[in-house]
ZAKEMAR-831976 format. One record per residue: residue in one letter; x, y, z of N, C-alpha, C, O in turn. Coordinates in steps of 0.02 Angstrom, whole numbers, plus 32768, in hexadecimal, padded with zeros to 4 digits. Layout:
% residues N
SITE lonu n_x n_y n_z ca_x ca_y ca_z c_x c_y c_z o_x o_y o_z
SITE A X Y Z X Y Z X Y Z X Y Z .
...
END
This chain:
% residues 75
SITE lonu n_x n_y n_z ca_x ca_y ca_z c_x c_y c_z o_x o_y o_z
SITE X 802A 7FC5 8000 8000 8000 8000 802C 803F 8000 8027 8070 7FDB .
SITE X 8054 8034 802C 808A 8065 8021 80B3 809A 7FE4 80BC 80D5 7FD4 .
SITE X 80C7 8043 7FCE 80F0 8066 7F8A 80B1 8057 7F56 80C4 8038 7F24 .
SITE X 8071 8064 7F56 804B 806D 7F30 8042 80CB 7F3C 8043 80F7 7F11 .
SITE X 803B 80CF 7F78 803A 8111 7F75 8074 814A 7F57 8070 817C 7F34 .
SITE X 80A9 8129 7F75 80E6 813F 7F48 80DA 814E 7EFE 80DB 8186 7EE4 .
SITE X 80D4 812E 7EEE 80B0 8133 7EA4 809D 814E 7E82 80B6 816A 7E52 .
SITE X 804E 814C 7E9E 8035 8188 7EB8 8041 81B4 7EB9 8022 81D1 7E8D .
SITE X 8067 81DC 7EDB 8074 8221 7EF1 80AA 822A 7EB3 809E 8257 7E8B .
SITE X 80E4 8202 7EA9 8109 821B 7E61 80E9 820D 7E28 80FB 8230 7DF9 .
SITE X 80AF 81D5 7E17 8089 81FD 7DC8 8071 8233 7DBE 8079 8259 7D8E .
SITE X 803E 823B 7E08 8011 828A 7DF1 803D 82B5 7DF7 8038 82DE 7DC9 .
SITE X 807A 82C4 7E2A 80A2 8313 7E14 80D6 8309 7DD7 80EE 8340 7DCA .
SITE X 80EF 82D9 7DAE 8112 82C6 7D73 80D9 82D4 7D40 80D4 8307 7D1E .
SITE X 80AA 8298 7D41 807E 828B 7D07 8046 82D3 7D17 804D 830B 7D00 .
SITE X 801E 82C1 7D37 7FE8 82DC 7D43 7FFC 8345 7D5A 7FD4 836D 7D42 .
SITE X 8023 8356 7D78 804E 8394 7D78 801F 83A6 7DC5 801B 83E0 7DD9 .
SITE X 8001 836F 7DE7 7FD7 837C 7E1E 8010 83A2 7E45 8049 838B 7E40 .
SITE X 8002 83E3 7E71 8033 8409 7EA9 8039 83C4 7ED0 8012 8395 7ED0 .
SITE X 807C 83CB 7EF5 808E 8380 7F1B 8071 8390 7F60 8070 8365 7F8C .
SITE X 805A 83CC 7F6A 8036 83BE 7FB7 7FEB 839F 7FB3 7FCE 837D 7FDD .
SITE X 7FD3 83B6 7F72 7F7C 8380 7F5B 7F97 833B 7F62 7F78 8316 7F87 .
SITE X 7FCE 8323 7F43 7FE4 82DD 7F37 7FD6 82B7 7F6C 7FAD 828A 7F74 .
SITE X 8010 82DC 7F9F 8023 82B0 7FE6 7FD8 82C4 8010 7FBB 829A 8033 .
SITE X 7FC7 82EE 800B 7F78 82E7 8025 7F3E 82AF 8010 7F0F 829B 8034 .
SITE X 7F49 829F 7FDD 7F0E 827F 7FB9 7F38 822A 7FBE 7F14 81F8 7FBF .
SITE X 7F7B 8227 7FC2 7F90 81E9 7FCE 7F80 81CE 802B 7F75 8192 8034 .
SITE X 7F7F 81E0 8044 7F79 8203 808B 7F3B 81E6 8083 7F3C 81B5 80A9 .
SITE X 7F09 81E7 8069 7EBA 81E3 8076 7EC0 81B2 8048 7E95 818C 805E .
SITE X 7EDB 8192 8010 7EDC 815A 800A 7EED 811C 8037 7EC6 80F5 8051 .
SITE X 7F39 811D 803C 7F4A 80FE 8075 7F13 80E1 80B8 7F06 80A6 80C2 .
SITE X 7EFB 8116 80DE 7EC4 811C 80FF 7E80 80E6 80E2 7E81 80AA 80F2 .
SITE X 7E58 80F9 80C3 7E1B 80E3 8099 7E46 8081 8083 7E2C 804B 8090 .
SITE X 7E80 808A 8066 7EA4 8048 804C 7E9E 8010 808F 7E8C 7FD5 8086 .
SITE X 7EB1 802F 80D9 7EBE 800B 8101 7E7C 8012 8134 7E8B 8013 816F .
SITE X 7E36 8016 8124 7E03 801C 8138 7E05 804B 817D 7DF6 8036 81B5 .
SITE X 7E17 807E 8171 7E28 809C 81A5 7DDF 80CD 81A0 7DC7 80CD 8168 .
SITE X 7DB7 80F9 81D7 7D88 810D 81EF 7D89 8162 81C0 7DBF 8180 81C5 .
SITE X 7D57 8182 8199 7D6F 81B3 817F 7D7E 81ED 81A5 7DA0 821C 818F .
SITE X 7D60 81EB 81E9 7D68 820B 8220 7DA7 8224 824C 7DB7 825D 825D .
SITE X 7DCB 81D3 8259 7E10 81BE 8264 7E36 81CC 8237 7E6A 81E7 824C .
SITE X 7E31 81C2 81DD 7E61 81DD 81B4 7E6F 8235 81AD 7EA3 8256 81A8 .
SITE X 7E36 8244 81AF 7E2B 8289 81BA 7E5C 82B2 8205 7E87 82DE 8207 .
SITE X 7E41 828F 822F 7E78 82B9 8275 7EB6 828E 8267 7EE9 82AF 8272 .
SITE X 7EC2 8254 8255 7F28 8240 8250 7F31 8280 822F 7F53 82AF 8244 .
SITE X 7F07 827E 81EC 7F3F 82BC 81B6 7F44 82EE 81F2 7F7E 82FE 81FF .
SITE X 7F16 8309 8215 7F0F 834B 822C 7F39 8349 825E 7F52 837E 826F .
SITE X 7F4E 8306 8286 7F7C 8317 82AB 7FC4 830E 8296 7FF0 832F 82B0 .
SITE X 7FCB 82F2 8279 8005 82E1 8250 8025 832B 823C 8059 8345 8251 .
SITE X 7FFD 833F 8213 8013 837E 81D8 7FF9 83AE 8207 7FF7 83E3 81E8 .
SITE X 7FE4 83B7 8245 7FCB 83FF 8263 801F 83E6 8293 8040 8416 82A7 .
SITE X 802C 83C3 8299 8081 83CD 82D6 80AC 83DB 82A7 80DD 83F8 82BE .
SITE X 80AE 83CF 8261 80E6 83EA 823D 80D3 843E 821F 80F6 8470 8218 .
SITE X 8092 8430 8215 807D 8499 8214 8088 84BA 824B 8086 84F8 8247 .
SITE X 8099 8497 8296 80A7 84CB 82C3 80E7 84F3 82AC 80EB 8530 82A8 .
SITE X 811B 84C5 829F 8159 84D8 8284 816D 8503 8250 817D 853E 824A .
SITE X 8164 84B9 821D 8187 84E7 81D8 8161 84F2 81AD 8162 8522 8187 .
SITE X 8127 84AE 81AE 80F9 849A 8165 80D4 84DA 814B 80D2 84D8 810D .
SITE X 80B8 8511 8163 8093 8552 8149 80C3 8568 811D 80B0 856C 80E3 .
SITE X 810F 857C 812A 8146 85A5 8116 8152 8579 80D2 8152 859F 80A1 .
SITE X 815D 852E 80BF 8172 850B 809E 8136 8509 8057 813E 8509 801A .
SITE X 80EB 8506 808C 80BF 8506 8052 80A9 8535 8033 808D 8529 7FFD .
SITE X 80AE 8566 8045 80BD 85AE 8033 80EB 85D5 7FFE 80DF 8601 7FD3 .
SITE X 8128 85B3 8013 8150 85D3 7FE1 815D 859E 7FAE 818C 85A5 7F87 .
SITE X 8136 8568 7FAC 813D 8530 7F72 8112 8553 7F56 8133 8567 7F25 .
SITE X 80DB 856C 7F51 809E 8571 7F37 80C2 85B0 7F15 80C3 85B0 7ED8 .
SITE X 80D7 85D6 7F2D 80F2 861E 7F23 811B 8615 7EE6 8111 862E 7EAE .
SITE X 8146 85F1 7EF9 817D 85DF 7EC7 8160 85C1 7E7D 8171 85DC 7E49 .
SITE X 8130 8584 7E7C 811D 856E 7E49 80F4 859D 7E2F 80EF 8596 7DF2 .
SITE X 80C8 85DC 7E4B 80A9 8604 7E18 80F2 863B 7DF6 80FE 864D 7DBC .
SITE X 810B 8644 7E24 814A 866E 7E0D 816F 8648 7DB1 8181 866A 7D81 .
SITE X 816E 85F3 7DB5 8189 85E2 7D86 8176 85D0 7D55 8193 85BC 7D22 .
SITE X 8128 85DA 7D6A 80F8 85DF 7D3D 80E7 8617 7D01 80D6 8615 7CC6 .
SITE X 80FA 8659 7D3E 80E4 8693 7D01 8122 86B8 7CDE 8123 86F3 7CCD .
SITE X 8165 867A 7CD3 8199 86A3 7CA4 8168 86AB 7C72 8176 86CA 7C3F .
END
């Protein structure tokens, strides 16, 4: 399930040009849903998971990714 998600997450931002924070989100809720996990329970892991790394850095990182790819967007 794992390296299915792997996968995953490198077709849609290679193939598909999905932003890699939709990717790892939507693999994230696969994973979850794959291993019959509660949509409730998948819902607060992500939130706790990814809300202890937004205390930190994750706002600053997703931010200036986003920033950056419109930046390299409008040469």
């Amino acid at each position: 399930i794992f390296i299915l998600a792997i996968i995953f997450i490198i077709v849609s931002t290679s193939v598909l040009k999905l932003h890699p924070f939709l990717a790892l989100i939507g693999a994230s809720f696969g994973i979850g849903l794959t291993v019959k996990m509660p949509l409730e329970m998948i819902i607060s892991t992500i939130n706790n998971g990814f809300g202890s790394i937004m205390i930190y850095i994750g706002l600053v990182i997703v931010l200036g990714t986003i920033i950056g790819t419109i930046l390299d967007k409008s040469k």
